[in-house]
C-alpha positions as CSV (number, residue, x, y, z in Angstrom):
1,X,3.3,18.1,0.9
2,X,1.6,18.4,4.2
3,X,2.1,17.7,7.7
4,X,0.1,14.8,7.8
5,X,1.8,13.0,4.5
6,X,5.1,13.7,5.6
7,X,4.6,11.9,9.2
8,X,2.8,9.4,6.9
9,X,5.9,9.0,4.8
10,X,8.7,10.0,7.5
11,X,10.9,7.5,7.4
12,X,10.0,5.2,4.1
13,X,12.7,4.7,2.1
14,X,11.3,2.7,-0.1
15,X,7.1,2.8,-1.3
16,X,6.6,-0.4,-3.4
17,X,3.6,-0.1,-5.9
18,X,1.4,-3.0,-6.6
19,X,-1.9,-3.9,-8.7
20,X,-3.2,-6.6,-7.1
21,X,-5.5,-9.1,-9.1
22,X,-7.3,-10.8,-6.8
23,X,-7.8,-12.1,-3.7
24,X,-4.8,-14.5,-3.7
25,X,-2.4,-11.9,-5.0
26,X,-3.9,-9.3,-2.1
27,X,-2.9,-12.0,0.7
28,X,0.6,-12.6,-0.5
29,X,1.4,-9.3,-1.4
30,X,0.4,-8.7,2.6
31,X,2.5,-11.4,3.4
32,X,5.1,-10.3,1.2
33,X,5.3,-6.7,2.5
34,X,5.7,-7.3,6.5
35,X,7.6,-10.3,5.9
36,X,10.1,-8.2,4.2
37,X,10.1,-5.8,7.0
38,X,7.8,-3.0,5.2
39,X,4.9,-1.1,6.7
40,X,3.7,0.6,3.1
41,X,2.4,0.0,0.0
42,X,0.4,1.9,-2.7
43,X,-2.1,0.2,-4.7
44,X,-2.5,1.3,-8.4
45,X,-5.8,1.2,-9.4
46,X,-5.7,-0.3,-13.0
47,X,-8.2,-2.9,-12.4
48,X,-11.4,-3.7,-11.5
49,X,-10.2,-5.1,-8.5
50,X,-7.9,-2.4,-7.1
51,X,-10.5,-0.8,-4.7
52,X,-11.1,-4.2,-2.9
53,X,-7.5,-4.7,-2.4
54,X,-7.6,-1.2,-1.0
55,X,-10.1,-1.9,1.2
56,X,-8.7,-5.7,2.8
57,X,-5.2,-4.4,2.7
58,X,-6.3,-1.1,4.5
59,X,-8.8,-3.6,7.1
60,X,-6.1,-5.4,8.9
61,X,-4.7,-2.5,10.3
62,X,-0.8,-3.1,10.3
63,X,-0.1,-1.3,6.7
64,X,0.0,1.9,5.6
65,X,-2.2,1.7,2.6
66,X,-2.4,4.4,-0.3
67,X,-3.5,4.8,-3.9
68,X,-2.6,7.8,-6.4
69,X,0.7,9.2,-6.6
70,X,3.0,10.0,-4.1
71,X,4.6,13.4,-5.6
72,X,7.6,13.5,-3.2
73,X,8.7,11.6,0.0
């Protein structure tokens, strides 16, 4: 792991994993994550749709946003 990822991930106990469908499911799972006091989330990409979740999660600015596989935290 490099410096970079482990600052990134310093401190995450938890990554949750999502696959977003649409729009609807991108704005609640946003709402869903800070609510719940989390600043992380990885996006599979397993649909057509997973890139534009990327993107609008990663746009507002107040998530860490990732895609792939972590391979150790």
């Amino acid at each position: 792991m490099t410096t970079e990822n482990s600052s990134v991930l310093s401190g995450q106990r938890l990554v949750p994993l999502a696959t977003p469908q649409n729009a609807d499911h991108t704005l609640a799972l946003r709402e869903g994550i800070l609510g719940g006091g989390l600043g992380i989330v990885e996006v599979g990409l397993r649909n057509p749709y997973a890139m534009t979740a990327l993107a609008d999660l990663a746009a507002g600015g107040d998530l860490i946003v990732g895609a792939g596989t972590v391979l150790d935290a």
